[in-house]
C-alpha positions in Angstrom: -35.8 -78.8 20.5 -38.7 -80.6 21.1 -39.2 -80.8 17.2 -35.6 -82.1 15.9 -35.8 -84.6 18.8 -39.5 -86.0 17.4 -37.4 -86.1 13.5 -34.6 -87.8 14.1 -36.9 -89.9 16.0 -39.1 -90.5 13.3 -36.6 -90.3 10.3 -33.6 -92.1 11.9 -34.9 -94.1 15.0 -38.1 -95.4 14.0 -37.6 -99.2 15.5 -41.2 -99.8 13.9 -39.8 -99.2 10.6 -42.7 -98.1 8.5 -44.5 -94.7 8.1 -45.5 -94.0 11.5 -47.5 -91.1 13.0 -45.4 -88.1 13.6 -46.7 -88.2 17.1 -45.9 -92.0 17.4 -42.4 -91.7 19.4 -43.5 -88.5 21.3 -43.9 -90.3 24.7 -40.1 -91.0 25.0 -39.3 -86.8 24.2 -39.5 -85.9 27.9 -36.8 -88.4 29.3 -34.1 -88.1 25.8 -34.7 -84.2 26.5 -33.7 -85.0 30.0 -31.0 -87.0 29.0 -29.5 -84.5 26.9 -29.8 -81.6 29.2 -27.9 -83.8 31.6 -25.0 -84.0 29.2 -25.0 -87.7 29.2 -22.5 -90.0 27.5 -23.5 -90.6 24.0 -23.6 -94.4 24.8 -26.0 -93.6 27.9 -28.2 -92.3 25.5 -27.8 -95.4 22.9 -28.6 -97.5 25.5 -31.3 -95.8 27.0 -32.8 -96.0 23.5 -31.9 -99.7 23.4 -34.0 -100.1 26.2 -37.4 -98.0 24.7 -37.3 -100.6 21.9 -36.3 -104.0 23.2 -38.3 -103.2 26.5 -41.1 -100.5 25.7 -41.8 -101.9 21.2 -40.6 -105.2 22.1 -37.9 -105.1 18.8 -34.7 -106.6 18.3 -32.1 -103.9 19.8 -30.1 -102.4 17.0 -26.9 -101.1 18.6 -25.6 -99.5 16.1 -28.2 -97.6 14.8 -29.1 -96.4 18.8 -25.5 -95.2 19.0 -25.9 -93.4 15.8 -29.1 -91.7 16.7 -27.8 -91.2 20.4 -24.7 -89.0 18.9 -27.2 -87.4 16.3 -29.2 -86.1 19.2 -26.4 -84.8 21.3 -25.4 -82.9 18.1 -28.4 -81.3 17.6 -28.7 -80.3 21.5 -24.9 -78.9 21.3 -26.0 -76.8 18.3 -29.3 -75.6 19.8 -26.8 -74.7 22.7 -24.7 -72.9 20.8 -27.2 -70.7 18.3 -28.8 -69.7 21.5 -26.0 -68.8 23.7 -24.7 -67.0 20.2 -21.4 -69.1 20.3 -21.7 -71.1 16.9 -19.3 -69.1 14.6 -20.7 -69.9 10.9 -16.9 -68.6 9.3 -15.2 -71.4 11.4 -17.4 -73.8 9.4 -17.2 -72.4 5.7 -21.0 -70.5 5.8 -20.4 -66.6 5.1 
């Protein structure tokens, strides 16, 4: 999980905006892994990463793209969930 969260970090998020190391967002994995285990609100989420880059990068917030990425990452945990617990039915979703 650990992984998809640093991508759609660093291919989504990215309030820097240029190529950035792949490790550069890795100190904010911990508490969005957190976050996501705790089945927050996707707009809990947004704003916690509203907060990393106004607060944390000192960037101009960019709502929509936090509430974006917030509801990619939630996806990505509810598929992990899924694939693990051997509840994601590939058929239901066209893949044979």
């Amino acid at each position: 999980m650990v992984d998809a969260i640093r991508r759609i970090l660093n291919i989504e998020w990215n309030p820097i905006g240029c190529g950035v190391p792949e490790d550069e967002y890795d100190a904010y994995i911990s508490i969005i892994y957190q976050l996501m285990q705790r089945r927050v609100e996707a707009e809990v989420l947004a704003s916690h990463l509203e907060n990393l880059e106004t607060q944390s990068m000192v960037s101009p917030p960019n709502p929509d793209r936090n509430r974006r990425v917030a509801k990619m990452l939630l996806e990505a945990d509810g598929l992990a969930t899924a694939l693990i617990n051997g509840s994601f039915n590939y058929s239901a979703r066209g893949h044979y």
